[in-house]
mmCIF file as Biopython writes it, N, C-alpha, C and O atoms, coordinates in Angstrom:
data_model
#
loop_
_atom_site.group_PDB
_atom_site.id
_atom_site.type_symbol
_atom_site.label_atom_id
_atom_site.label_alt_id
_atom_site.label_comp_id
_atom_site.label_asym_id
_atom_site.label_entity_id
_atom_site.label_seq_id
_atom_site.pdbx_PDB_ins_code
_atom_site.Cartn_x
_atom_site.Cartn_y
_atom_site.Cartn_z
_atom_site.occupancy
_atom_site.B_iso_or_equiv
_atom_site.auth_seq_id
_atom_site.auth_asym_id
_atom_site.pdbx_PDB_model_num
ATOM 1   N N  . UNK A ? 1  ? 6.018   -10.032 -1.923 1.0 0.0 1  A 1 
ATOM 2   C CA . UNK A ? 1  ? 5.452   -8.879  -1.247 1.0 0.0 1  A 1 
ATOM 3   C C  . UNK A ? 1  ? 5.042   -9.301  0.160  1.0 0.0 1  A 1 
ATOM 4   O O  . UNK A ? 1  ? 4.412   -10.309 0.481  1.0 0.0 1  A 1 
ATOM 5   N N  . UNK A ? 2  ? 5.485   -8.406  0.874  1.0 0.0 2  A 1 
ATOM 6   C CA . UNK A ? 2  ? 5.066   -8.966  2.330  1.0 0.0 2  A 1 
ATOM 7   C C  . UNK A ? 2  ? 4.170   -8.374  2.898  1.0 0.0 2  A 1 
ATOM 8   O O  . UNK A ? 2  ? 3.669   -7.531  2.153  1.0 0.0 2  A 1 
ATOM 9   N N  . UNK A ? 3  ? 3.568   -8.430  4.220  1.0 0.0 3  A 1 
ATOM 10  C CA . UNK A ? 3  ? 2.409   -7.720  4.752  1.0 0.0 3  A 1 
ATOM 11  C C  . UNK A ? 3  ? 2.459   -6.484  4.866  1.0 0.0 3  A 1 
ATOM 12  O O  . UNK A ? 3  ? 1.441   -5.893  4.508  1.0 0.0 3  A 1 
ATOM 13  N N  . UNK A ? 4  ? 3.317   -5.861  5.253  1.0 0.0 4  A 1 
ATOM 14  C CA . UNK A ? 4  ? 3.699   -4.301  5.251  1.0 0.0 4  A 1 
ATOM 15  C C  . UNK A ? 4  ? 3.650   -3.963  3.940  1.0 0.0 4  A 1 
ATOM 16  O O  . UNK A ? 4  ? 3.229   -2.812  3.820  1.0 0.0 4  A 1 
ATOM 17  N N  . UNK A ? 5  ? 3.871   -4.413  3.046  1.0 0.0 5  A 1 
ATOM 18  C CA . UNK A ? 5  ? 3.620   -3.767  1.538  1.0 0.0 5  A 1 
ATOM 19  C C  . UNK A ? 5  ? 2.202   -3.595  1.161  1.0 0.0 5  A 1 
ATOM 20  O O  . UNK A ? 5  ? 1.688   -2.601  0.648  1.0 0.0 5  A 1 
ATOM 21  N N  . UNK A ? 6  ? 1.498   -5.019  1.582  1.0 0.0 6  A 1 
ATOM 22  C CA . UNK A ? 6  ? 0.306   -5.196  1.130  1.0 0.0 6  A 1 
ATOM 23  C C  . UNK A ? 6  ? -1.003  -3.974  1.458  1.0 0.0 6  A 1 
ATOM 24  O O  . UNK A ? 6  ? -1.924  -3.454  0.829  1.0 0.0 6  A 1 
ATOM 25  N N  . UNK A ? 7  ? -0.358  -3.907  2.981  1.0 0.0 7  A 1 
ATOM 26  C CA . UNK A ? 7  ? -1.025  -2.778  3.745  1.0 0.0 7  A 1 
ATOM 27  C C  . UNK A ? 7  ? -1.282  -1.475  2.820  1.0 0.0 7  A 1 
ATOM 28  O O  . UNK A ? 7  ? -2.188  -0.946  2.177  1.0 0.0 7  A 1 
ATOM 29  N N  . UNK A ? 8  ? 0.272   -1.260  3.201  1.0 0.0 8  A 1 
ATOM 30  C CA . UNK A ? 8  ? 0.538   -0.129  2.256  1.0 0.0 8  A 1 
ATOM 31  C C  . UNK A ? 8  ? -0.161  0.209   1.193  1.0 0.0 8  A 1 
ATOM 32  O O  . UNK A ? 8  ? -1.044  1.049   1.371  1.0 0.0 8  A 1 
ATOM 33  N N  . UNK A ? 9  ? 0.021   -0.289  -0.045 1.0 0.0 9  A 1 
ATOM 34  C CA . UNK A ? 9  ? -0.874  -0.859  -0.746 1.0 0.0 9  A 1 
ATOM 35  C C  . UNK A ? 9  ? -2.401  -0.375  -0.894 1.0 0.0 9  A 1 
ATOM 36  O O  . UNK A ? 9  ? -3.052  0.164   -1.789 1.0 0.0 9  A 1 
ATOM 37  N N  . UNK A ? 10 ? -2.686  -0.870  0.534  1.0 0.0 10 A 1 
ATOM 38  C CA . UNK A ? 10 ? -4.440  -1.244  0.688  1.0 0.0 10 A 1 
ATOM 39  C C  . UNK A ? 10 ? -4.710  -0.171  0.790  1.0 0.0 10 A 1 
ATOM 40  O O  . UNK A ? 10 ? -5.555  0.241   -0.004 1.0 0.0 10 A 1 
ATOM 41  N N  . UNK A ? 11 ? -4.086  0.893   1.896  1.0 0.0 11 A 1 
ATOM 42  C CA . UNK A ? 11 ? -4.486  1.840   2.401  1.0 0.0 11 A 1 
ATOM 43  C C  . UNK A ? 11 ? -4.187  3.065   1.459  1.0 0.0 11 A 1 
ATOM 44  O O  . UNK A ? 11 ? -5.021  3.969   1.416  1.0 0.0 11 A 1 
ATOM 45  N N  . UNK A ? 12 ? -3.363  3.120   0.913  1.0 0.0 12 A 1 
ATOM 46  C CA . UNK A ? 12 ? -2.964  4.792   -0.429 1.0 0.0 12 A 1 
ATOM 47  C C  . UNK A ? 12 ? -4.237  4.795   -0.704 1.0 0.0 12 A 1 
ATOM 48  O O  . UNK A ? 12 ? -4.898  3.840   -1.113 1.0 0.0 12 A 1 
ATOM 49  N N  . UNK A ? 13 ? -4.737  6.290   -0.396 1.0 0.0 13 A 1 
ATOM 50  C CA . UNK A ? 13 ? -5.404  6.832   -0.565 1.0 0.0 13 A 1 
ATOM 51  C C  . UNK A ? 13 ? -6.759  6.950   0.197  1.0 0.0 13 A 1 
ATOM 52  O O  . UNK A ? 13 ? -7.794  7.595   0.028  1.0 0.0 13 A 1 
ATOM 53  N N  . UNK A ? 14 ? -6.337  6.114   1.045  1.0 0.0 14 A 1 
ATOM 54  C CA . UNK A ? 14 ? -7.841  5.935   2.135  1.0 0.0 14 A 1 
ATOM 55  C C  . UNK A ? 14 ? -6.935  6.646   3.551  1.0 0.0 14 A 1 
ATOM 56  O O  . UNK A ? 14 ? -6.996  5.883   4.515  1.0 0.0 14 A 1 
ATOM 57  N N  . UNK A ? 15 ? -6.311  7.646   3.768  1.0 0.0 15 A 1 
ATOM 58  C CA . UNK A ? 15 ? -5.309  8.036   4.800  1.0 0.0 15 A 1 
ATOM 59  C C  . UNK A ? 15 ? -6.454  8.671   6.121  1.0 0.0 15 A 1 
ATOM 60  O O  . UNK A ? 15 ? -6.371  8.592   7.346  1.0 0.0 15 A 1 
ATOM 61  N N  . UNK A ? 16 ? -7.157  9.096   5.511  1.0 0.0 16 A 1 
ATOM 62  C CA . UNK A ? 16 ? -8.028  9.659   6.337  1.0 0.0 16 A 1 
ATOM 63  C C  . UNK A ? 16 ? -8.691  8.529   7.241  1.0 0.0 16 A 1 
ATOM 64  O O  . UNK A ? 16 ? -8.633  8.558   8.470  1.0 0.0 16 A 1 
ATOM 65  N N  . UNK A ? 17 ? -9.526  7.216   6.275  1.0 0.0 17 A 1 
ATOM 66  C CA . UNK A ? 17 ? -9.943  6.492   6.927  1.0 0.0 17 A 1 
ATOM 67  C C  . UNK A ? 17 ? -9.257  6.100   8.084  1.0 0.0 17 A 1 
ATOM 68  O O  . UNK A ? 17 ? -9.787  6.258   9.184  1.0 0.0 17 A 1 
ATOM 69  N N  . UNK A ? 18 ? -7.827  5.471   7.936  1.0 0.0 18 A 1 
ATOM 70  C CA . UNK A ? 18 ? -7.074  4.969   8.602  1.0 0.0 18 A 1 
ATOM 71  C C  . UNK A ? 18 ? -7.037  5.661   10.009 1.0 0.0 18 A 1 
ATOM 72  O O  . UNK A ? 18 ? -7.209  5.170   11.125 1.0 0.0 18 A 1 
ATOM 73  N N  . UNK A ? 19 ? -6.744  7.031   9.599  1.0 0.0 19 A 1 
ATOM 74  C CA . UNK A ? 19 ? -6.591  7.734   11.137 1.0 0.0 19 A 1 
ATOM 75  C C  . UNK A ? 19 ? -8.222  8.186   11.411 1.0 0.0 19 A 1 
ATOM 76  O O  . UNK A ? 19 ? -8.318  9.399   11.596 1.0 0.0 19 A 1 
ATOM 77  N N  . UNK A ? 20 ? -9.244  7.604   11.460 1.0 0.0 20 A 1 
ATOM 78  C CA . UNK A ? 20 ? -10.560 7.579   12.199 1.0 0.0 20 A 1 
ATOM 79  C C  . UNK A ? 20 ? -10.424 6.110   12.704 1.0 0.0 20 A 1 
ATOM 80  O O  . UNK A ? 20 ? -10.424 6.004   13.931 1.0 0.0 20 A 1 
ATOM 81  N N  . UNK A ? 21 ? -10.296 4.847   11.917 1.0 0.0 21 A 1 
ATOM 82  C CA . UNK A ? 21 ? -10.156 3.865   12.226 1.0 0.0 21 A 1 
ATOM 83  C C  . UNK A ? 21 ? -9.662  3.890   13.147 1.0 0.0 21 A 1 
ATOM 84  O O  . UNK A ? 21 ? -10.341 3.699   14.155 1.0 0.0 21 A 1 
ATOM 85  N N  . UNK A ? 22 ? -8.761  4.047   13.226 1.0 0.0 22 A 1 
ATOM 86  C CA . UNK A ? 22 ? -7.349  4.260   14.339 1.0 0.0 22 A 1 
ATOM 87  C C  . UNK A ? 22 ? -7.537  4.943   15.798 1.0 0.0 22 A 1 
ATOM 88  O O  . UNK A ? 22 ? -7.135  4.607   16.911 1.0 0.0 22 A 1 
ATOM 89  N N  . UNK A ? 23 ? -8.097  5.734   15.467 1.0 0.0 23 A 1 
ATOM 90  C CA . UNK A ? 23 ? -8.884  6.345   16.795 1.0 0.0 23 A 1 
ATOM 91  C C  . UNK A ? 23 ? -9.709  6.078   17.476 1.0 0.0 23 A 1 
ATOM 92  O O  . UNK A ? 23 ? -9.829  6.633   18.568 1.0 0.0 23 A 1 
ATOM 93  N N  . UNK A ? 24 ? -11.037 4.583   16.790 1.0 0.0 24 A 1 
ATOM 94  C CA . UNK A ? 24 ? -11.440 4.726   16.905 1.0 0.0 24 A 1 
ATOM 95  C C  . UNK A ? 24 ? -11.239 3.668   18.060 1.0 0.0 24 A 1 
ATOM 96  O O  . UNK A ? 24 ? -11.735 3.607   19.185 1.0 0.0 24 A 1 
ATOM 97  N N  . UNK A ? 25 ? -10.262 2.784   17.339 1.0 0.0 25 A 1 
ATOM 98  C CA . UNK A ? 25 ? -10.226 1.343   17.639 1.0 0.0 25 A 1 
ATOM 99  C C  . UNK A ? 25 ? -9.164  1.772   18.985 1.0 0.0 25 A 1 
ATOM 100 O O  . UNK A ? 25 ? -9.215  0.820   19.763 1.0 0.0 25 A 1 
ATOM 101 N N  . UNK A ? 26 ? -8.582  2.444   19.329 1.0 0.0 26 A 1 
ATOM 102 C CA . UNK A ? 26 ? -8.009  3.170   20.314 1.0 0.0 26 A 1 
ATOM 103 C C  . UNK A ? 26 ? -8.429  3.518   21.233 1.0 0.0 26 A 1 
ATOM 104 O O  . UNK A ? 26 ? -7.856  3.463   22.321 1.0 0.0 26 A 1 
ATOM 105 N N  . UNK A ? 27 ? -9.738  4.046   20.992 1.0 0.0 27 A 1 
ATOM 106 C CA . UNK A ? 27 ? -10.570 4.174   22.056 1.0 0.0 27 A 1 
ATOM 107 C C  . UNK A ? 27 ? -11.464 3.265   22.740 1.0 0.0 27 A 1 
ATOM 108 O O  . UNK A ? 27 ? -11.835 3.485   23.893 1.0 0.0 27 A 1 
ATOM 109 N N  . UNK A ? 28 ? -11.866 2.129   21.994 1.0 0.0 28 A 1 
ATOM 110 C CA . UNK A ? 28 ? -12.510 0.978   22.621 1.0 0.0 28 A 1 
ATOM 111 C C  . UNK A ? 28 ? -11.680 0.572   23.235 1.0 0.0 28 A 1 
ATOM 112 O O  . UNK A ? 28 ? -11.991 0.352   24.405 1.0 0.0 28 A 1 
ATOM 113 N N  . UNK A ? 29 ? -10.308 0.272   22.852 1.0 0.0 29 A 1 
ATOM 114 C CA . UNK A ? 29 ? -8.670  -0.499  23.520 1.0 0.0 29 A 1 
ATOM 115 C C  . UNK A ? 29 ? -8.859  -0.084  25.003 1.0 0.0 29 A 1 
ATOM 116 O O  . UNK A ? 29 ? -8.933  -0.836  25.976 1.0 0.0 29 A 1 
ATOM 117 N N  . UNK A ? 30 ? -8.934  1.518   24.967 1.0 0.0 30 A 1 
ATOM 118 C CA . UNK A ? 30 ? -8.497  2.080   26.216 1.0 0.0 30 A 1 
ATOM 119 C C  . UNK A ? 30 ? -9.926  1.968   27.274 1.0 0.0 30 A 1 
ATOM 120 O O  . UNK A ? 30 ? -9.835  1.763   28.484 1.0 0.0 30 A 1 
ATOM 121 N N  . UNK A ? 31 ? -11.048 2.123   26.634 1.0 0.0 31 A 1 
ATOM 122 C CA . UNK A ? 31 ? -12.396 1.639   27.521 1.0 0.0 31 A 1 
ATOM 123 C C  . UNK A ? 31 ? -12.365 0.402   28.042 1.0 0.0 31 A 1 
ATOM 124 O O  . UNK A ? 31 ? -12.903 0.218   29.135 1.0 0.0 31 A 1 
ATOM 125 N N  . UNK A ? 32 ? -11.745 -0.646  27.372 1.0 0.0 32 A 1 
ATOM 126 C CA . UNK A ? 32 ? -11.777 -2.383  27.672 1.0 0.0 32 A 1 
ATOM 127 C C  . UNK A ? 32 ? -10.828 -2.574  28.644 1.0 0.0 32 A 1 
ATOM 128 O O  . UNK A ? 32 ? -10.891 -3.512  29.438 1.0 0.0 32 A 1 
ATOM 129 N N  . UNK A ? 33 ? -9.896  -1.702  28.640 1.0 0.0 33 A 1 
ATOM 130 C CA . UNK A ? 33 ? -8.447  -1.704  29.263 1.0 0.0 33 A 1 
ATOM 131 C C  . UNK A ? 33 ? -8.679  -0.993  30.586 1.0 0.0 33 A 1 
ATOM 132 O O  . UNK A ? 33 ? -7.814  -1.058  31.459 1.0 0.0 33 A 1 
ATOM 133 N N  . UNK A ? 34 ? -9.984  -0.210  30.802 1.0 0.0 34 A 1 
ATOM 134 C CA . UNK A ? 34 ? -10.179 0.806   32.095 1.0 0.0 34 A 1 
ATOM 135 C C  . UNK A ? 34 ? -9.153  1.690   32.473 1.0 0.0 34 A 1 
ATOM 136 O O  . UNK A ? 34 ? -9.006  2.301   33.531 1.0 0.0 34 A 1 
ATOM 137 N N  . UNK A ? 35 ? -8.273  1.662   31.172 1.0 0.0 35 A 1 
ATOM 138 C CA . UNK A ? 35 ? -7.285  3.168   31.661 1.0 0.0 35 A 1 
ATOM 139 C C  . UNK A ? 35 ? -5.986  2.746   32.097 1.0 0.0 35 A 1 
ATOM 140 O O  . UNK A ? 35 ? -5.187  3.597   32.487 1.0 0.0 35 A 1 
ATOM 141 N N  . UNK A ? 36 ? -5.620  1.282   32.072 1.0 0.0 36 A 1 
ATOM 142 C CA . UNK A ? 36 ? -4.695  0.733   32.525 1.0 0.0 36 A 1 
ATOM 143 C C  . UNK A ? 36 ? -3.431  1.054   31.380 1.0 0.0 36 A 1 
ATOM 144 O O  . UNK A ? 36 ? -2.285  1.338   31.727 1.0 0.0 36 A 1 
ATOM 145 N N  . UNK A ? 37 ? -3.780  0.973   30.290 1.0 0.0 37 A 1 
ATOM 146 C CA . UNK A ? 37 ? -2.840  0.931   29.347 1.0 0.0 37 A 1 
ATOM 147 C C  . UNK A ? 37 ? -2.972  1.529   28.016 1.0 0.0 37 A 1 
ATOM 148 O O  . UNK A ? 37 ? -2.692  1.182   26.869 1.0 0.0 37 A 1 
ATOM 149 N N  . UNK A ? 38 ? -3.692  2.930   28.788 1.0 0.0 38 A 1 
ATOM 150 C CA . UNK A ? 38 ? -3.330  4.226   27.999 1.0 0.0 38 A 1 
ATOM 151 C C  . UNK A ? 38 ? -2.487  4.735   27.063 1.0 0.0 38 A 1 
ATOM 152 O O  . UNK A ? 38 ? -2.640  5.256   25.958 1.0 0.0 38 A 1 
ATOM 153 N N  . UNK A ? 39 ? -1.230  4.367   28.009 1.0 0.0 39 A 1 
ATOM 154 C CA . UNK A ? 39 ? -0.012  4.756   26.999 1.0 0.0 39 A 1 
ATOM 155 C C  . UNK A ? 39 ? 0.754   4.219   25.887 1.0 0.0 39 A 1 
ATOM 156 O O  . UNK A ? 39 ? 1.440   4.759   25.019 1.0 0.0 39 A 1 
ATOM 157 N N  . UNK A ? 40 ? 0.379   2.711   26.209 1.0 0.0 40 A 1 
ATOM 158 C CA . UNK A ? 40 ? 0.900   1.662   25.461 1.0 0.0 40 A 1 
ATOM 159 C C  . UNK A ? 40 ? -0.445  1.754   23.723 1.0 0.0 40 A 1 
ATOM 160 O O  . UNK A ? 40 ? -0.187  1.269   22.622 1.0 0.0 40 A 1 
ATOM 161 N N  . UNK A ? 41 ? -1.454  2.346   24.024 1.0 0.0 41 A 1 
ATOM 162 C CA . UNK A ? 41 ? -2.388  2.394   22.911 1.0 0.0 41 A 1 
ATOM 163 C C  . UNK A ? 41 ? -1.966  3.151   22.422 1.0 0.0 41 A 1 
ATOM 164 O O  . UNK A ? 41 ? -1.354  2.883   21.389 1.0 0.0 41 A 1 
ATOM 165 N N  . UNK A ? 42 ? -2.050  4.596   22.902 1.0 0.0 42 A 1 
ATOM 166 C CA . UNK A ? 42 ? -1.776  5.452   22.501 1.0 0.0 42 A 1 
ATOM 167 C C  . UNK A ? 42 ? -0.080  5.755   21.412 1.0 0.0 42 A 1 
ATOM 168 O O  . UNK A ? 42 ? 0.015   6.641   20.562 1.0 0.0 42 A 1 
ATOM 169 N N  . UNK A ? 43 ? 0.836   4.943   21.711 1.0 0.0 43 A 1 
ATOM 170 C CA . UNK A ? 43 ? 1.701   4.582   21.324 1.0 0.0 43 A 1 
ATOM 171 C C  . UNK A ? 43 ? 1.503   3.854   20.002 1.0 0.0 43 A 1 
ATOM 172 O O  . UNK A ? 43 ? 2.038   4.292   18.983 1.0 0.0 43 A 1 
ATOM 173 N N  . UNK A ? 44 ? 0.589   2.518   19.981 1.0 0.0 44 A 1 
ATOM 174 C CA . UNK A ? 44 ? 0.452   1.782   18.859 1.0 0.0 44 A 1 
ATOM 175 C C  . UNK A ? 44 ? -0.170  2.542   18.144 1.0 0.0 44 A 1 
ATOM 176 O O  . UNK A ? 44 ? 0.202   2.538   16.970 1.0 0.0 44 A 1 
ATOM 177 N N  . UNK A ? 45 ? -1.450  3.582   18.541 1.0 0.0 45 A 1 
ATOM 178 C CA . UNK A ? 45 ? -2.207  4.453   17.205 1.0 0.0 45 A 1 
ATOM 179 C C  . UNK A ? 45 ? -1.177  5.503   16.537 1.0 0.0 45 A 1 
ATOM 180 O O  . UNK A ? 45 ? -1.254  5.711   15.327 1.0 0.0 45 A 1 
ATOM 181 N N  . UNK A ? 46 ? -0.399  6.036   17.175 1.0 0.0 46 A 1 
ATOM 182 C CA . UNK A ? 46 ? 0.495   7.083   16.429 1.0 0.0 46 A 1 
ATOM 183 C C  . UNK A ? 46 ? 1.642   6.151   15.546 1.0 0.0 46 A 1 
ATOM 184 O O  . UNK A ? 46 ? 1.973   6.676   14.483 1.0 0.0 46 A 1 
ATOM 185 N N  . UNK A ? 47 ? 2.240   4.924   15.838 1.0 0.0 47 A 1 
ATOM 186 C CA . UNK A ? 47 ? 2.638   4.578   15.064 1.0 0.0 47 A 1 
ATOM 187 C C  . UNK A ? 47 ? 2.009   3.304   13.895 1.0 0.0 47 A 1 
ATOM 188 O O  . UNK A ? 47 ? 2.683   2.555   13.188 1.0 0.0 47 A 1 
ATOM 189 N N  . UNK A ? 48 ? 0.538   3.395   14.006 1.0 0.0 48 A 1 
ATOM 190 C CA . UNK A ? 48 ? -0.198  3.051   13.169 1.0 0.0 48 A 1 
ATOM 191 C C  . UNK A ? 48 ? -0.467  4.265   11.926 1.0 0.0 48 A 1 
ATOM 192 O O  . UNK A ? 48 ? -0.584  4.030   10.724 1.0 0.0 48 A 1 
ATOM 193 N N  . UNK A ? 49 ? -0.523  5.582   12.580 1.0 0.0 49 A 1 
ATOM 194 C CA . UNK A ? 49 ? -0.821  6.872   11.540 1.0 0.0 49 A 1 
ATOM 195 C C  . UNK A ? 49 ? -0.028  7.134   10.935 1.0 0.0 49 A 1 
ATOM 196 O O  . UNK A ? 49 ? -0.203  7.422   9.751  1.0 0.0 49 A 1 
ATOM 197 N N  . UNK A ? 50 ? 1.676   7.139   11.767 1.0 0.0 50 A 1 
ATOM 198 C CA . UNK A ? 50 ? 2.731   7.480   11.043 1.0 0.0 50 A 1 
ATOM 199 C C  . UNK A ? 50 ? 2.846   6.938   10.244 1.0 0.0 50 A 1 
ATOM 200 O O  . UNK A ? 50 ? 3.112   7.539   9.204  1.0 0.0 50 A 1 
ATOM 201 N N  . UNK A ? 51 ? 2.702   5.267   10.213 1.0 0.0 51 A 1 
ATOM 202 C CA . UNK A ? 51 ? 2.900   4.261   8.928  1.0 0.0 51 A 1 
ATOM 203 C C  . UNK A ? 51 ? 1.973   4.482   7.566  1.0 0.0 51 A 1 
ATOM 204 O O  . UNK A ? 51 ? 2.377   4.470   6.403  1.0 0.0 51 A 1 
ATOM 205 N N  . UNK A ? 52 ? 0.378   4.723   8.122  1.0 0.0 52 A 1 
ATOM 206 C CA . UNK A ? 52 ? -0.443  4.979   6.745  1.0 0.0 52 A 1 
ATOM 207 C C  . UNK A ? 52 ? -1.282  5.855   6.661  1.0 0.0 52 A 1 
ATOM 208 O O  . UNK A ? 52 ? -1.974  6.214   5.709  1.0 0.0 52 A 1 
ATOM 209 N N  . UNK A ? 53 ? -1.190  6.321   8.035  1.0 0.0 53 A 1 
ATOM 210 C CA . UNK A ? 53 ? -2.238  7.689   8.047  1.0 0.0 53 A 1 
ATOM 211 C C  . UNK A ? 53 ? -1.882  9.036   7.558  1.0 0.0 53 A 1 
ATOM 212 O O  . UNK A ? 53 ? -1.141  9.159   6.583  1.0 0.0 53 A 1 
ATOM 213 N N  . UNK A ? 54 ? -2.416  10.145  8.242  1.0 0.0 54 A 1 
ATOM 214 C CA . UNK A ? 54 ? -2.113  11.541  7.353  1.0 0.0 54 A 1 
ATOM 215 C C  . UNK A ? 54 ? -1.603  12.270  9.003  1.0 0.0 54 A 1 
ATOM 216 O O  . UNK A ? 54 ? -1.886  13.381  9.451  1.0 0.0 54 A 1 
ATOM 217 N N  . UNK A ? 55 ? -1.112  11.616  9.371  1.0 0.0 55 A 1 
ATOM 218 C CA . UNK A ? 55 ? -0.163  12.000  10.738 1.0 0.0 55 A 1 
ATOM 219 C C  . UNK A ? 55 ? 1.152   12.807  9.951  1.0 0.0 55 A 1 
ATOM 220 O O  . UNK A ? 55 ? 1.584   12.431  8.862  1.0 0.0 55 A 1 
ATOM 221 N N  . UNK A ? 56 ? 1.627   13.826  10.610 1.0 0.0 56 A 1 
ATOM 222 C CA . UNK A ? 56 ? 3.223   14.479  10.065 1.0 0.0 56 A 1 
ATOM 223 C C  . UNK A ? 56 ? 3.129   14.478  8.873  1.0 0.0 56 A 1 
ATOM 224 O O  . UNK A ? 56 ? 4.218   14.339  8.317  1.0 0.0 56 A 1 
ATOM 225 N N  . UNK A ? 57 ? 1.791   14.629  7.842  1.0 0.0 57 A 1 
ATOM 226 C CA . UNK A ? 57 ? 1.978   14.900  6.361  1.0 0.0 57 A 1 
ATOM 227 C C  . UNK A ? 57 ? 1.394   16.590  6.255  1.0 0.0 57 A 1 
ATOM 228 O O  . UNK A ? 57 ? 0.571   17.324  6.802  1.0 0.0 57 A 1 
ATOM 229 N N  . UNK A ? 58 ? 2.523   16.627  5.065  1.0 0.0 58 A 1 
ATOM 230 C CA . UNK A ? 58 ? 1.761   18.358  4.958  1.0 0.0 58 A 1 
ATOM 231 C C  . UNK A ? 58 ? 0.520   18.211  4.457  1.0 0.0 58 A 1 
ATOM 232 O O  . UNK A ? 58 ? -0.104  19.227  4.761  1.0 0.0 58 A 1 
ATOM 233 N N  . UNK A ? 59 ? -0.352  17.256  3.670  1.0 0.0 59 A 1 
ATOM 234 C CA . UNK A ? 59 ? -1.438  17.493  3.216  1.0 0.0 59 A 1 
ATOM 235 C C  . UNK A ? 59 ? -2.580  16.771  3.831  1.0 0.0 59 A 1 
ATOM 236 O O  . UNK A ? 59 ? -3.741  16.599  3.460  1.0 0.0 59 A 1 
ATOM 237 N N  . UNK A ? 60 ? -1.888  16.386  4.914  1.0 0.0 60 A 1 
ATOM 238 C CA . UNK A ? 60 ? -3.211  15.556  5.890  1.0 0.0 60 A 1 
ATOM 239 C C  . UNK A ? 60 ? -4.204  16.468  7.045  1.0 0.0 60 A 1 
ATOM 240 O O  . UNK A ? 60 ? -5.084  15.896  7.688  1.0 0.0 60 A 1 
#
């Protein structure tokens, strides 16, 4: 089992957490970063949600 499984895994059923986590930790990124690299965060959180969050789910 590799890390991407494990994740997986960890996170079923905590989907919600993930995408607060995710936001949240996104937003310190982009405060530390002074705005420099906005897009590049913003990029890693959506494909952090898509992977385990409740991003593009019908029941999220």
């Amino acid at each position: 089992m590799n890390v991407l499984d494990k994740l997986k895994q960890m996170f079923t059923g905590h989907e919600q957490q993930v995408d607060k986590g995710s936001d949240k930790a996104a937003d310190l990124a982009k405060k530390k970063a002074g705005g420099k690299y906005d897009q590049q965060i913003d990029t890693g959180r959506d494909k952090l949600k898509d992977q385990f969050g409740t991003q593009d789910r019908p029941n999220g």
